[in-house]
C-alpha positions in Angstrom: -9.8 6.6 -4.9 -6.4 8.0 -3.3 -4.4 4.2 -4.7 -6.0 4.5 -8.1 -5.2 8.3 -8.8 -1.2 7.6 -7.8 -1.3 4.5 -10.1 -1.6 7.3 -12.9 0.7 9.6 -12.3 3.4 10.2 -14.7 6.7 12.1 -13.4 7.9 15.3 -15.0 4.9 15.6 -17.5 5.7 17.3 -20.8 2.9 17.2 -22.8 -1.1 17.7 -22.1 -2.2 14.1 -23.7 0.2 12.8 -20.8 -1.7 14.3 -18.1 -5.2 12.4 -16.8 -8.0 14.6 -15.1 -7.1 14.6 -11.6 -3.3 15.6 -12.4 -4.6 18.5 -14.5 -6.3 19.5 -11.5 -3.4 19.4 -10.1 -1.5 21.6 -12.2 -4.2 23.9 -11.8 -4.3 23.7 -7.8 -0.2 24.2 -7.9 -0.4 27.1 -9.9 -3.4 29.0 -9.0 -1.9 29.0 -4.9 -3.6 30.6 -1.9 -4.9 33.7 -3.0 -6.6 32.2 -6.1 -7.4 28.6 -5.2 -8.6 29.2 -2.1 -12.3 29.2 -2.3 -12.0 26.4 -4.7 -10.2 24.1 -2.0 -12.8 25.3 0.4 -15.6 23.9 -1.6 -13.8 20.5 -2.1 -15.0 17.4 0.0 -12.2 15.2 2.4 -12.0 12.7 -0.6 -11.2 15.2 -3.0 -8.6 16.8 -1.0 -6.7 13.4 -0.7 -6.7 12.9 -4.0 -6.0 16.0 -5.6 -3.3 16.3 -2.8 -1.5 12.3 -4.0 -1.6 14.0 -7.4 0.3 17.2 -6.3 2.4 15.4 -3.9 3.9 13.0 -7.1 3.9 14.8 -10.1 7.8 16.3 -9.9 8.3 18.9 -12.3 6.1 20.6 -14.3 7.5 23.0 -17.2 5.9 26.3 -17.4 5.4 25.5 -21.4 3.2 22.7 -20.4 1.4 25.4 -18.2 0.9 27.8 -20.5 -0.8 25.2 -23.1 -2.7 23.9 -19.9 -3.4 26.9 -18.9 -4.5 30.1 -21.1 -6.3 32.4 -19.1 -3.3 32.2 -16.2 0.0 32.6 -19.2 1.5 35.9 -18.1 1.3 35.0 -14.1 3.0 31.2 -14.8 5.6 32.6 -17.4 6.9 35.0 -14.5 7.1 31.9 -12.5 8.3 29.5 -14.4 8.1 25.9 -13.6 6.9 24.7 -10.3 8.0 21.5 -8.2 4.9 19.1 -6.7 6.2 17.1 -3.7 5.0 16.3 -0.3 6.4 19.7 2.0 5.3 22.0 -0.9 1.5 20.2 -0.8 1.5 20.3 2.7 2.5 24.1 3.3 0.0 25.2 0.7 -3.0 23.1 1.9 -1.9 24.7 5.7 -2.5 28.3 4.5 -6.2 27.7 4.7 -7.3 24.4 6.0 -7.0 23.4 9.4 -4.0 21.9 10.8 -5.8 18.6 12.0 -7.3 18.5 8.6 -4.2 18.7 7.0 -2.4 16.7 9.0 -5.2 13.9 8.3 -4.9 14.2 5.0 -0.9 13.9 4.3 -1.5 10.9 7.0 -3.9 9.3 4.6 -1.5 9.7 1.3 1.8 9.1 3.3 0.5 5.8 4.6 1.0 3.2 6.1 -2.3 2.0 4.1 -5.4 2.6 6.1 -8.6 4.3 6.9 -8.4 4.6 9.9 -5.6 5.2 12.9 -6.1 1.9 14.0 -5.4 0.2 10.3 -2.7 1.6 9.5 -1.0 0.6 12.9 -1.7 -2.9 11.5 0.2 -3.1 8.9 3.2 -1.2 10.6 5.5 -3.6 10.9 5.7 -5.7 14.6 9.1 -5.1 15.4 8.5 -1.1 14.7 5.2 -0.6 16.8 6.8 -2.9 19.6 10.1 -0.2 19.5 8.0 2.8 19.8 5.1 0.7 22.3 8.1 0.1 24.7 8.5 3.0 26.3 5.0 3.7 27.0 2.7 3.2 29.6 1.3 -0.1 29.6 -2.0 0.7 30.5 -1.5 2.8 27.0 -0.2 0.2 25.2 -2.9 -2.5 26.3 -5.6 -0.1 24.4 -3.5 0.1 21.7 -3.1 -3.7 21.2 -6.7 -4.6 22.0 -8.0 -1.5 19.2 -5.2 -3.5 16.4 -5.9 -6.8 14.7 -5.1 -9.5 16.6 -2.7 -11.6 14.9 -0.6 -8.1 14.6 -1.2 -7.6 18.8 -0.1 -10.8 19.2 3.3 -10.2 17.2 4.3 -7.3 19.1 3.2 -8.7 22.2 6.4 -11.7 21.2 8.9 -8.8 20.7 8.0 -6.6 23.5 10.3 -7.4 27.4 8.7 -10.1 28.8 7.9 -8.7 32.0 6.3 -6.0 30.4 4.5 -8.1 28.1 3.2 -9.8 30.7 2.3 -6.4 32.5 0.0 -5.3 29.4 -1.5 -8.4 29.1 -2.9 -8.2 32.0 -4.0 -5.0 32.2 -6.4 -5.7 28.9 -7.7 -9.0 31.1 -9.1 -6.1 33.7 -9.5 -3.3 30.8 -12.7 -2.3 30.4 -15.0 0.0 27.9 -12.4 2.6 27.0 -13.7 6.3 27.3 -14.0 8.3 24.2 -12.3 11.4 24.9 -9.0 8.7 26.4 -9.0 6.7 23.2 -9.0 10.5 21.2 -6.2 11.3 23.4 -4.3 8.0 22.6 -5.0 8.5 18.5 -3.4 11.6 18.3 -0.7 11.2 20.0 0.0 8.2 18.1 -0.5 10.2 14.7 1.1 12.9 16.1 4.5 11.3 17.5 4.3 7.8 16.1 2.9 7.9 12.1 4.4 11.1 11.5 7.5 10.4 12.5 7.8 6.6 10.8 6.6 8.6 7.5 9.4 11.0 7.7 12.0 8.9 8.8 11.1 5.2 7.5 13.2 3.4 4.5 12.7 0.5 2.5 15.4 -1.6 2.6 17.5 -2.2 -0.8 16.2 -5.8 -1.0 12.9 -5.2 -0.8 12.5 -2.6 -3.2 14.7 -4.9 -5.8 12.1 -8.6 -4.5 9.2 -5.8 -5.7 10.4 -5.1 -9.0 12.1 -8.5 -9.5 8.1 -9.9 -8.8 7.0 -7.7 -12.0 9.5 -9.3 -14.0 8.7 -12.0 -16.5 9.6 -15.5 -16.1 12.8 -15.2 -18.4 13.6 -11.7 -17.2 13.6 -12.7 -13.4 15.4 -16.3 -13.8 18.2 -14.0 -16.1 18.3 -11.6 -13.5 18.7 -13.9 -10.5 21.0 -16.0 -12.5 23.3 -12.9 -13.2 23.0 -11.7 -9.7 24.0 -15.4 -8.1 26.7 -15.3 -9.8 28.1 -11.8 -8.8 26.7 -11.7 -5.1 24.7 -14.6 -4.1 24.1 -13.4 -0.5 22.2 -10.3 -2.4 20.3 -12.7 -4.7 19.2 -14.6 -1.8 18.0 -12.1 0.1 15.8 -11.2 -2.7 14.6 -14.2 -3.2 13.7 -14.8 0.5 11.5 -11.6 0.3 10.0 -12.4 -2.7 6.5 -12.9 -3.2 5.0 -15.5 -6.1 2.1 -16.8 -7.6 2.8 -20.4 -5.6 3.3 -18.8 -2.4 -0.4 -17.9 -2.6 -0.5 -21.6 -1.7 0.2 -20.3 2.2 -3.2 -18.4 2.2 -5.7 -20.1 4.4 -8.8 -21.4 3.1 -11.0 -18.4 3.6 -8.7 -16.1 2.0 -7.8 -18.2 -0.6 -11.9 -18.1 -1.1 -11.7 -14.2 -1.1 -9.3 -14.2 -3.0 -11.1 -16.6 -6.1 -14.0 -14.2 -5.1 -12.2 -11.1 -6.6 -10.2 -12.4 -9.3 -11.8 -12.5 -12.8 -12.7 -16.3 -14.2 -10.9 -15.9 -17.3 -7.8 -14.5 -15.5 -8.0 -17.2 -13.0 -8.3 -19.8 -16.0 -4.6 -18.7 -17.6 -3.1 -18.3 -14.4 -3.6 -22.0 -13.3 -3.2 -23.7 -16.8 0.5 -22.4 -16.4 0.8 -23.3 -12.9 1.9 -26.3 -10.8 -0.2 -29.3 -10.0 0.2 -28.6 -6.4 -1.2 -25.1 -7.0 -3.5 -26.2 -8.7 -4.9 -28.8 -6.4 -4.8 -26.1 -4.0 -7.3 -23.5 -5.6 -9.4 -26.6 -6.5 -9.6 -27.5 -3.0 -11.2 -24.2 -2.1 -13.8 -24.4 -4.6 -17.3 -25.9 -4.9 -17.4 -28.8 -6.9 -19.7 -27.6 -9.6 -16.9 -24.2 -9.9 -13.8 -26.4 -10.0 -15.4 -28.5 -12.6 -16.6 -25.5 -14.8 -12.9 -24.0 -14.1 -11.1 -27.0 -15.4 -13.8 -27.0 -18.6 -12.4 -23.4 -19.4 -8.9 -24.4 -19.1 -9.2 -27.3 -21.5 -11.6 -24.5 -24.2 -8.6 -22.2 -23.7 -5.8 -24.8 -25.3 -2.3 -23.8 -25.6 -1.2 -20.5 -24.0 2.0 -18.3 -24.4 3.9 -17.7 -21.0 3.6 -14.3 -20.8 0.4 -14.3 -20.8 0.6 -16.9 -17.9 2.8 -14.4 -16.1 0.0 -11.5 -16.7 -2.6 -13.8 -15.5 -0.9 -15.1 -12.4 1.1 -11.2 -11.3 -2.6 -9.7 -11.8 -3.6 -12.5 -8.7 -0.7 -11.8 -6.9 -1.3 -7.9 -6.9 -5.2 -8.7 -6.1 -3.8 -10.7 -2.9 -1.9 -8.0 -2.0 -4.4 -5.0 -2.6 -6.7 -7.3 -0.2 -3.9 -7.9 2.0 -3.7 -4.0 2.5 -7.7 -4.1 3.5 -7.2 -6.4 6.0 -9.5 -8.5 4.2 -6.8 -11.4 3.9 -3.5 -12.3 5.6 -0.8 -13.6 2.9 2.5 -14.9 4.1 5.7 -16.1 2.1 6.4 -19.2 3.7 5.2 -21.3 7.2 6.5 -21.9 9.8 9.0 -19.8 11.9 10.1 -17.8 8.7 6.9 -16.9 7.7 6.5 -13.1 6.6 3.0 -11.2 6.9 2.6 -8.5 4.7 
């Protein structure tokens, strides 16, 4: 509910057809503050509260024109105050003047990220060499409940980067570790959300490269191969690097079979149809491999209905797969990877 709601949010608003539900609700929330939105937050559920709180968190400026049309009854109090700003320290300072401070903190955990219901998720998809730095300089009996509560291709990761002779040292204490105690695996959680996550939230930055590989993956076919071609040309050690940490519609050739078969799952038949009548053979063979023999034949029927199709809408079809891979990716309902091998890269 949280993902979809930030998906919508337009920055620095200006007019009330640009604004969906939840970020009027926002508006709302941010201007009414604790003496008048109180009792409304109190009757709000946790899933509310997250997402009215991503709202408030990314919607920037707001002029106080906009909420004066948006809202009537409050005009005189917002034209004294003029506009107000929506970020993360403003959400979380209002929500602590009258929820509790382990509620709070739970909920700026949960629209912060990393992506994850639980404690335990989201220190799967921190990345290895991050959780090993922090894991390091613990105790290992502490860090053997923590890798044995994490998935384990991610335990197994961390357990490569960590010193050896401590490696070894935790993997044998989760040989002789048995059933954990509740209140000892509470005690571990919150000291890892309060040290740990909120520390990599305030202090962790995406690299240069990987925020250009993201956008260059939302580029067309022509816009990207201009772009990289342009880029080569003026620093090819950049447009490698972007490359490298790209991810494409053939690398979702590297899934294994039973994601590739979640995958097909939860992609739409029609999309999946466009998508492979503008991709390679070797693709191709690949998604046919993972399908019954009755689908692939009914699959290849649709392609040969749908005749000639432009290449943007081949470039729709197949980025609308590679975000689905991704989104399940985040669930830890599939493991996608860029390349084999040594270099491979698990997001």
């Amino acid at each position: 509910m949280a993902s979809s709601a930030l998906q919508t949010v337009k920055q620095n608003p200006t007019e009330i057809s640009e604004l969906s539900g939840p970020e009027r609700a926002a508006v709302l929330m941010l201007s009414l503050g604790k003496e008048f939105g109180q009792e409304v937050w109190e009757l709000l559920g946790d899933d509310e509260i997250k997402e009215l709180s991503l709202v408030m968190s990314t919607l920037g400026n707001v002029q106080s024109s906009l909420i004066e049309n948006l809202l009537v009854d409050f005009v005189s109090r917002m034209s004294a105050s003029g506009a107000i700003m929506g970020s993360f320290d403003s959400t979380e300072r209002l929500l602590l003047q009258f929820l509790p401070e382990e509620r709070v903190a739970s909920v700026m955990e949960e629209i912060r990220g990393p992506a994850g219901r639980n404690m335990w998720e989201k220190l799967s998809n921190v990345q290895e060499t991050v959780l090993a730095n922090y894991l390091k300089n613990e105790y290992p009996q502490t860090v053997a409940v923590v890798l044995s509560k994490i998935r384990s291709e991610h335990a197994a990761r961390v357990l490569s980067i960590l010193p050896e002779d401590f490696a070894f040292e935790v993997v044998e204490r989760m040989l002789r570790m048995e059933a954990v105690q509740k209140d000892i695996l509470e005690k571990v959680e919150n000291t890892l959300r309060s040290e740990f996550m909120s520390s990599l939230a305030q202090t962790s930055r995406r690299d240069a490269h990987e925020i250009m590989a993201d956008i260059f993956n939302s580029f067309d076919r022509q816009t990207e191969s201009r772009f990289l071609t342009s880029l080569e040309e003026n620093d090819r050690e950049s447009a490698e690097q972007i490359k490298a940490l790209m991810f494409t519609f053939d690398d979702l050739c590297n899934l294994d079979s039973a994601s590739a078969q979640t995958l097909l799952r939860n992609v739409d038949k029609s999309q999946l149809s466009v998508a492979l009548k503008g991709a390679s053979d070797t693709t191709r063979d690949y998604f046919f491999s993972n399908m019954s023999e009755r689908a692939g034949k009914m699959l290849r029927e649709d392609m040969e209905v749908l005749g000639p199709v432009r290449l943007r809408d081949v470039d729709e079809a197949q980025s609308l797969m590679v975000d689905t891979a991704k989104d399940l990716a985040a669930k830890g309902e599939i493991m996608i990877v860029k390349n084999k091998g040594d270099d491979e890269l698990i997001y």
